[in-house]
C-alpha positions in Angstrom: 53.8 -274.1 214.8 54.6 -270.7 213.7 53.0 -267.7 214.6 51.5 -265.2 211.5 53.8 -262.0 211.1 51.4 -258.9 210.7 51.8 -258.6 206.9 50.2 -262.4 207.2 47.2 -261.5 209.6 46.9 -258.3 207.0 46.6 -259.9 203.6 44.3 -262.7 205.6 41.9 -259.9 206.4 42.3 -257.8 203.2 41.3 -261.7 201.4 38.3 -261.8 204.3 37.5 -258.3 203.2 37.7 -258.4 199.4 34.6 -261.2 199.6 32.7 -259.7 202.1 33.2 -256.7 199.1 32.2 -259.4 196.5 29.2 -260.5 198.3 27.8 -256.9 198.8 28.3 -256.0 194.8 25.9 -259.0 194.6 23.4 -258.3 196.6 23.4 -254.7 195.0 23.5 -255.6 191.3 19.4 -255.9 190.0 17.9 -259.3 190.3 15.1 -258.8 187.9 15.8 -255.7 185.8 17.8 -257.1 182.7 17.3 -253.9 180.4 18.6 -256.7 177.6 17.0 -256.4 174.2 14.4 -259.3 174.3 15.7 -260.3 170.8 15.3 -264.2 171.4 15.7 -265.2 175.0 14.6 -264.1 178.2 13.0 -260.9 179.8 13.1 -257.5 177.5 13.3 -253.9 178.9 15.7 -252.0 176.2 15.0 -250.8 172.1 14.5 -253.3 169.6 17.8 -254.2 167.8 17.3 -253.8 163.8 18.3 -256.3 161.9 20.0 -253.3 159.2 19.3 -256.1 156.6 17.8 -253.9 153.8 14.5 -254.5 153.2 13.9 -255.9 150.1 10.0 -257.1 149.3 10.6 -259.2 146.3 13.1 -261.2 148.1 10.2 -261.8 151.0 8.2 -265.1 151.6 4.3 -264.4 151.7 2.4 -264.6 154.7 7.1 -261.0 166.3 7.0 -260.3 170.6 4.8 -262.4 173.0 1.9 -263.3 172.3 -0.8 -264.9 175.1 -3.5 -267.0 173.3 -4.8 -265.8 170.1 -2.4 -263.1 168.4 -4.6 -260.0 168.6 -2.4 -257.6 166.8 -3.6 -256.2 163.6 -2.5 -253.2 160.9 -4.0 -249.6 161.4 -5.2 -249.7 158.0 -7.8 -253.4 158.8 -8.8 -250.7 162.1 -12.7 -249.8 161.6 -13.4 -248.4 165.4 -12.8 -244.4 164.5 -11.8 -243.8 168.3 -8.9 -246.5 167.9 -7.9 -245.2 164.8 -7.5 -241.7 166.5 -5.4 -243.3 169.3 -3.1 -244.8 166.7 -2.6 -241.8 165.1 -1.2 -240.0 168.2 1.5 -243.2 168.6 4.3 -242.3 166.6 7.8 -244.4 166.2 11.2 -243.9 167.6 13.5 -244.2 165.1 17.6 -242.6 164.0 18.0 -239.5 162.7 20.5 -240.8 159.9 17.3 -243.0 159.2 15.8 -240.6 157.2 16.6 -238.9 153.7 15.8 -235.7 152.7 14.3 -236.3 149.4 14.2 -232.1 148.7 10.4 -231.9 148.2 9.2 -231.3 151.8 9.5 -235.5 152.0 11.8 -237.9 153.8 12.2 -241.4 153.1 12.8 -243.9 156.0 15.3 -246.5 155.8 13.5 -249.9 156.4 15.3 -253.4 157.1 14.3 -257.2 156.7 12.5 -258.7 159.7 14.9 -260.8 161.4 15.7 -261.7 165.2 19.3 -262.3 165.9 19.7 -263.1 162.6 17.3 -265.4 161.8 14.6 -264.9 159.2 10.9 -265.5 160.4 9.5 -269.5 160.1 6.6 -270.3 157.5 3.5 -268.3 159.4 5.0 -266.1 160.9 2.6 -263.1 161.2 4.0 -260.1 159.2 6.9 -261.9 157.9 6.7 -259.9 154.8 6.5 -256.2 156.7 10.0 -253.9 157.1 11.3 -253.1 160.6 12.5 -249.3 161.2 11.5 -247.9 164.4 13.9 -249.4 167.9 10.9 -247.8 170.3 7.5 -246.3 170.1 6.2 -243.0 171.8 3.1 -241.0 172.2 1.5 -237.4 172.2 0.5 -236.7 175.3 0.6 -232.8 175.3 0.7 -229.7 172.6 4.6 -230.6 172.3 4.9 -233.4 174.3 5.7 -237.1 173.7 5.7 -240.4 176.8 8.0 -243.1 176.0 9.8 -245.5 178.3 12.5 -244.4 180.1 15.2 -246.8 178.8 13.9 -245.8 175.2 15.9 -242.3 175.4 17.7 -240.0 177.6 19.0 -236.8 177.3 21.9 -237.8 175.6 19.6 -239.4 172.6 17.6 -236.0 172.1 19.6 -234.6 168.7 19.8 -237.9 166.8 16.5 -239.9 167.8 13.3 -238.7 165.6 9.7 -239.3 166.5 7.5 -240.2 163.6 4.3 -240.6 163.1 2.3 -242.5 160.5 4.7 -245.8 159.9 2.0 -248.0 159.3 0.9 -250.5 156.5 -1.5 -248.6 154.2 -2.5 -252.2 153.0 -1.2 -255.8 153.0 1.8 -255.1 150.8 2.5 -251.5 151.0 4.5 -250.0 153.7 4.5 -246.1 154.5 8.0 -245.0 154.3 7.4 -242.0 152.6 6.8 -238.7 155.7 5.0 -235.0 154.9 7.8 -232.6 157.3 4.5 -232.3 159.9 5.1 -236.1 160.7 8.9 -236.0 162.1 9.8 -234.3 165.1 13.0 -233.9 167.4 13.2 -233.8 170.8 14.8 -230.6 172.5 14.3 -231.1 176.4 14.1 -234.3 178.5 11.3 -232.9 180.8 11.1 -235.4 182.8 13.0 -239.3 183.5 13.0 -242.4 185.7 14.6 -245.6 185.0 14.4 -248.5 187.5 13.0 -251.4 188.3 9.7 -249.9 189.7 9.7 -246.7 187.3 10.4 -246.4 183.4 9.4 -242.9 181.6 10.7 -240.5 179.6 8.4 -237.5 178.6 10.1 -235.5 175.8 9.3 -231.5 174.6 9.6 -231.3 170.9 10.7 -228.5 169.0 7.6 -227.5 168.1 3.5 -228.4 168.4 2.6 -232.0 167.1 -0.1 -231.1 163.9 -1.0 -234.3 163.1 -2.7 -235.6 165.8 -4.6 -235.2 169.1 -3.0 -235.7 172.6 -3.9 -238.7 174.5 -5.2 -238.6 178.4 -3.8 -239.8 181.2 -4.9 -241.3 183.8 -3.8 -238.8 187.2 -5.1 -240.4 190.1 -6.1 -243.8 191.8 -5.5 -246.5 189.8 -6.8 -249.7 187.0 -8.5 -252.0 188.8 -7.4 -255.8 187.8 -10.0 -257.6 185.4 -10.3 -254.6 183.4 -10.0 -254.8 179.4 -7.2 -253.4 178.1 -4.6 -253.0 174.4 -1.6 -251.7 173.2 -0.9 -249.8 170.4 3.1 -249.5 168.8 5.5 -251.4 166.8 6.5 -254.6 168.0 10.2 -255.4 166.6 9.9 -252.3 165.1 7.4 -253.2 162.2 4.6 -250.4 161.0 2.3 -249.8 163.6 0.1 -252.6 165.1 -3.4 -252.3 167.1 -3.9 -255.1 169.5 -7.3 -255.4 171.8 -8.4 -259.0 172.2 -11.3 -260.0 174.4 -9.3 -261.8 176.8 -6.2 -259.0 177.0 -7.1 -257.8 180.7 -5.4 -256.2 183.8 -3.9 -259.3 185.6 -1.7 -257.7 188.6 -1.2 -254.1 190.3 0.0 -255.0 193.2 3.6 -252.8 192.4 4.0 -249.3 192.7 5.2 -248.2 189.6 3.9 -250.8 186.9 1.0 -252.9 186.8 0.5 -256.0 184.6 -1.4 -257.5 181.6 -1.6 -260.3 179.2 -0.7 -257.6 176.0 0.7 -258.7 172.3 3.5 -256.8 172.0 7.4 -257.1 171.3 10.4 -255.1 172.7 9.9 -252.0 170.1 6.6 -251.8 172.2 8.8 -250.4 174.6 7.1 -246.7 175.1 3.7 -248.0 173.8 0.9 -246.3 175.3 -1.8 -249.4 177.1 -5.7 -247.8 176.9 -8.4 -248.8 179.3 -10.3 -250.5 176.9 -13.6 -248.4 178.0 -12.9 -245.2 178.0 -9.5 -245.1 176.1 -7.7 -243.6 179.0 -4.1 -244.6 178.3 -3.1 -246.9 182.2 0.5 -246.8 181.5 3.4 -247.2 179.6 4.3 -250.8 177.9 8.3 -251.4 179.5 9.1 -254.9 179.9 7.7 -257.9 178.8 8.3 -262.2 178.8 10.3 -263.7 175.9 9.1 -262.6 172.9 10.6 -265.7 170.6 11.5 -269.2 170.3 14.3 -270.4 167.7 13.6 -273.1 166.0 16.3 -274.3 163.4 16.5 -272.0 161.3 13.9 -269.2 161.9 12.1 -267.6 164.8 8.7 -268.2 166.2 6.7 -266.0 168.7 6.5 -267.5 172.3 3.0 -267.9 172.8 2.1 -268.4 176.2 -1.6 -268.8 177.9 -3.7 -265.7 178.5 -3.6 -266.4 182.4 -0.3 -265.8 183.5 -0.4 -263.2 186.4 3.3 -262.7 185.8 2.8 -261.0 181.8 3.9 -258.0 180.8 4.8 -254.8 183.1 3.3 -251.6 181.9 4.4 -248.4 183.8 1.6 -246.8 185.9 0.2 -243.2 183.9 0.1 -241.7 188.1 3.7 -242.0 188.3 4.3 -239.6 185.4 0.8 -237.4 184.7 1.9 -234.6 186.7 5.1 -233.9 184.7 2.7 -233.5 181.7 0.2 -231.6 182.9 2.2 -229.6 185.0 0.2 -229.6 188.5 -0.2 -231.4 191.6 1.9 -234.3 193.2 3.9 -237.2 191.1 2.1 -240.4 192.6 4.3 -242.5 194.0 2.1 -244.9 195.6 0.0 -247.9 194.6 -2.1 -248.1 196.8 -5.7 -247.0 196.0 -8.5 -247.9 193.5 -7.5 -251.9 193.1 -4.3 -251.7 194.6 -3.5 -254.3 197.4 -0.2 -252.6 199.7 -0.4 -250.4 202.5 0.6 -246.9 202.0 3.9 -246.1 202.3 4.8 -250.1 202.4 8.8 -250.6 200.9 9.2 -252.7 197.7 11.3 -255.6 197.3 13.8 -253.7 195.7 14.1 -250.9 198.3 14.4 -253.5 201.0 17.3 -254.8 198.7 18.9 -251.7 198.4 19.0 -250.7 201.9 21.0 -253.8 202.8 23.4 -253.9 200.2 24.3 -250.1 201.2 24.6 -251.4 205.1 26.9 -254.0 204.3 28.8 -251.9 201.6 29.1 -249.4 204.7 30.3 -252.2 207.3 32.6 -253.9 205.1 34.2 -250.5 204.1 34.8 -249.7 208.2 36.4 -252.7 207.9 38.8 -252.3 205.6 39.8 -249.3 207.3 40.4 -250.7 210.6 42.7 -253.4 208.5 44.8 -250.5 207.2 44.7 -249.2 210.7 45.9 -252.4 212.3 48.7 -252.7 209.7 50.4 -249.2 210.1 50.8 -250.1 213.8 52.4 -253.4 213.1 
């Protein structure tokens, strides 16, 4: 039997060493963070993708995200609760800056697109079917200048061509707004503050100058929402005019994480940034970020998933704590969730941090080990 040379024993270990490599860019890469769209299939953390199918309404049959039990969203303009109607009016749409003409009266038009998901058109009763899609996220005052959104809905790179507007609603059952006064469009000029991970998702965006059209909405800046409690969302799910959704069985279900907590909301991936109000006082909880499948294929047209309103494991909204101080400008960023209904100990390592830590261990060992290789070959 022959015995390996040193080039043999070196390109044995380099092959040892390049999956030990392999195995630690596994264990590294996110398990549960997808940040894909949400369009048809699986878990959604990232804008809505428009379908840039121009919206034609004659071409329209008469007649959207997950929905758990009875689909609770409705248009601002069927809202009768004044305080809701104030909260919708402070929620504003994420949409291109090309988007919108200058029509040279002090107006812009906003280009709007047929309703479609992967390029399938909605099945007979699909809710909305008829409506326009523009906006690829939704944001919300929270200051004088100041607008939350979710962190994977815009960076600092996205400032000069994203614009926020407010008032893309239905003003009845046929009649989209897409018409905007110059006091409803505004552009972002600093990215004041940003997290995106698997625990934290905010963005909170100065404008260039104060938001006139509505009032800010408050935070919540300490402890946190205790599970069982009523809450809704307010946004544009798959990018369609604004949509109100508080159903009597919408509650807090989990908020046992640290950054997010969850509930059984109907909303869709151009929820992403939607502000979630306590139901009771109309404190806004969180941030909507991530959610369950939001529809089903079927033939030739989409369906929204509708799954029951008791699943624990719903949709992930990211906690108002982690973020209020970056508004408001005082006092620590909360970082914890432990207090009010929150079950972990302070201080107590997620999952994902647990994850982390051993990926950077082995990533360390196995790159000691390479070296010695290349040591042991230079003395062969």
């Amino acid at each position: 039997m022959s015995t390996p040379n040193g080039a043999d024993r070196f390109f044995s270990k380099r092959a040892v060493y390049t999956l030990l490599l392999f195995f630690c860019g596994m264990i590294l890469m996110p398990t549960a963070w997808t940040g894909d769209t949400g369009t048809a299939t699986g878990q959604w953390s990232g804008r809505t993708e428009l379908s840039r199918v121009p919206w034609d309404q004659k071409s329209l049959p008469g007649g959207g995200k997950v929905v758990y039990g009875t689909d609770d969203r409705i248009d601002v303009y069927q809202e009768t609760d004044p305080d809701r109607l104030a909260w919708a009016a402070a929620t504003c749409a994420l949409t291109d800056s090309y988007a919108l003409t200058n029509n040279g009266d002090g107006t812009y038009t906003l280009a709007a697109y047929a309703y479609e998901i992967s390029g399938y058109p909605p099945c007979a009763g699909e809710p909305f079917a008829d409506q326009p899609t523009a906006a690829w996220c939704t944001g919300f005052k929270v200051g004088d200048d100041i607008i939350a959104t979710a962190g994977h809905c815009i960076g600092e790179g996205d400032l000069s061509s994203t614009r926020f507007v407010f008032g893309f609603d239905m003003q009845d059952a046929t009649t989209p707004v897409l018409t905007f006064n110059a006091d409803q469009i505004y552009t972002g000029t600093e990215i004041i503050a940003r997290e995106y991970s698997s625990t934290h998702d905010f963005t909170i965006v100065r404008v260039d100058r104060p938001i006139t059209v509505a009032a800010a909405l408050p935070l919540r800046t300490e402890g946190s929402v205790a599970v069982g409690t009523p809450v809704g969302v307010i946004g544009h799910p798959s990018g369609l005019p604004k949509k109100i959704a508080f159903g009597a069985n919408t509650l807090v279900r989990d908020n046992s994480s640290r950054g997010y907590f969850t509930a059984n909301t109907d909303d869709y991936a151009g929820n992403s940034g939607s502000p979630v109000f306590n139901a009771l006082d109309g404190v806004v909880e969180g941030i909507l970020v991530r959610g369950n499948q939001d529809y089903n294929i079927e033939g030739s047209c989409f369906l929204s998933n509708v799954l029951p309103d008791n699943m624990v494991q719903s949709e992930e909204i990211s906690k108002s704590v982690t973020f209020a101080a970056y508004v408001y400008g005082e006092g620590e960023i909360e970082d914890s969730c432990c207090g009010g209904a929150c079950e972990c100990s302070p201080g107590m390592p997620t999952p994902e941090g647990l994850r982390r830590s051993l990926g950077d261990l082995l990533l360390i060992g196995a790159s000691l080990m390479v070296l010695a290789a290349f040591g042991s070959r230079s003395r062969h």
